[in-house]
C-alpha positions, 0 to 999 in steps of 0.5 A: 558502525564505524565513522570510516565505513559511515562517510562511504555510506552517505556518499551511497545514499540518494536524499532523493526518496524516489530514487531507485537504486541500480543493482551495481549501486546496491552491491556497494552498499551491501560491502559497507551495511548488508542489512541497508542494502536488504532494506532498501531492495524490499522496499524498491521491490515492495514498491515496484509490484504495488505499481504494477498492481495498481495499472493493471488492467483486468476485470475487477473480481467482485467476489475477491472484493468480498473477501476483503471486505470481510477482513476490513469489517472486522477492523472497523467494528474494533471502533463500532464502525462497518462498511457495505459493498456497493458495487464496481463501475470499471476499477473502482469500488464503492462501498458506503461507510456505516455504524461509526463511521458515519460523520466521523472525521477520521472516515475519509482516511480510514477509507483511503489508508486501511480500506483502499489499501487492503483492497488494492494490495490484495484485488488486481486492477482495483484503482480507487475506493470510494464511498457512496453515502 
């Protein structure tokens, strides 16, 4: 990109990450980097919808929770680990963490970062997972 083209940019830009940027302000950016502005709308609407997900306030549909489970034990069993599903109480889910999984340190995030994060992409109104040692 040239140096001309670079100071408008920044000048565009927000240093705040949780700024959302209007359309009129993505179009000026879209005249100076096109693929910046496509960038920055995929991420604004990714993040708009998984919002919406999560506030959503519909029964919880336990046999989609299965679904993705299964999806979830396929990737845990790639470091010996497993997972059960408890049960729903309102929008959360209890699952008991198993196999590997048990006493590792690592469990507490792959709970949060892989097991709560497929379930709540892909299971309206799912707020949180939580283990039930």
């Amino acid at each position: 990109m040239k140096e001309h083209k670079l100071q408008p940019l920044n000048e565009l830009l927000s240093s705040d990450p949780s700024h959302i940027y209007s359309d009129e302000e993505l179009d000026k950016i879209e005249e100076i980097d096109a693929a910046m502005a496509l960038r920055l709308a995929r991420v604004q609407h990714h993040a708009s919808q998984s919002q919406i997900m999560a506030f959503v306030d519909v029964p919880v549909d336990e046999d989609l929770v299965h679904e993705v489970l299964i999806e979830v034990k396929k990737i845990l069993a790639m470091d010996g680990g497993d997972i059960e599903f408890v049960d729903v109480v309102e929008h959360t889910v209890r699952v008991r963490m198993k196999g590997a999984c048990v006493g590792c340190p690592n469990a507490v995030l792959d709970l949060k970062n892989v097991v709560e994060k497929m379930i709540r992409e892909k299971v309206p109104g799912v707020r949180e997972v939580v283990n039930m040692f």
